[in-house]
C-alpha positions in Angstrom: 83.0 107.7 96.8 85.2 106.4 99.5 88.6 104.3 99.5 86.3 101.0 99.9 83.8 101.5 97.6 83.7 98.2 95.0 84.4 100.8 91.9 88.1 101.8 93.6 88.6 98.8 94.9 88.2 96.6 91.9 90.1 99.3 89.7 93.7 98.3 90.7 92.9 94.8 88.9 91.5 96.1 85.5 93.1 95.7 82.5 95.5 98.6 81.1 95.1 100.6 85.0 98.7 99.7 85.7 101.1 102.4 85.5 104.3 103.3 87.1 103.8 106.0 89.3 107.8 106.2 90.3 109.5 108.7 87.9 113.1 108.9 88.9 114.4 112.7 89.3 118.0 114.2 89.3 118.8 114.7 92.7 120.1 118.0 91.3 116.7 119.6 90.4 115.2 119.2 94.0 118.2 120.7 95.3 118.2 123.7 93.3 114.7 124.5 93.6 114.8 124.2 97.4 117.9 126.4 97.4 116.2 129.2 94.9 112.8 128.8 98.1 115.4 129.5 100.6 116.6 132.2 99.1 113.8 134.1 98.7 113.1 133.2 102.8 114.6 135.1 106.0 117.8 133.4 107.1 115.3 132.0 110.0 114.0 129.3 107.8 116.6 127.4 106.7 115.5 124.1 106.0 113.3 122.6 103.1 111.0 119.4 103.3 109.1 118.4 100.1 106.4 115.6 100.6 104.3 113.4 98.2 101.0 113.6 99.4 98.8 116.6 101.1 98.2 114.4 104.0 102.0 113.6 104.2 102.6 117.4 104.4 99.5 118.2 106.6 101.3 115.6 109.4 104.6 117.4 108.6 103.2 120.9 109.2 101.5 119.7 112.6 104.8 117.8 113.8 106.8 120.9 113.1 104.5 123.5 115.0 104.1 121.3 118.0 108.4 121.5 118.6 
């Protein structure tokens, strides 16, 4: 099924599909799990990205090897 078939389409206006998909986070917990990753990395890598989506981490990875 792709992103324009009727079923997905239409489903964004059916009753009860509404939800909030933003959950806000302490700023605290992100920063202390990418400091436990970096720890357990050589000194090399010293830098942590996290990303929403696959795609959004797929574009990341192929910006990152291309410099």
């Amino acid at each position: 099924m792709g992103h324009c078939h009727p079923y997905v389409v239409d489903a964004p206006d059916a009753p009860g599909t509404h939800a909030h998909t933003h959950h806000p986070v302490s700023a605290e917990l992100p920063l202390q799990l990418a400091e436990e990753l970096l720890a357990t990395m050589p000194p090399e890598l010293g830098n942590v990205v996290f990303t929403c989506t696959g795609s959004e981490a797929n574009d990341l990875a192929v910006r990152v090897s291309r410099r």
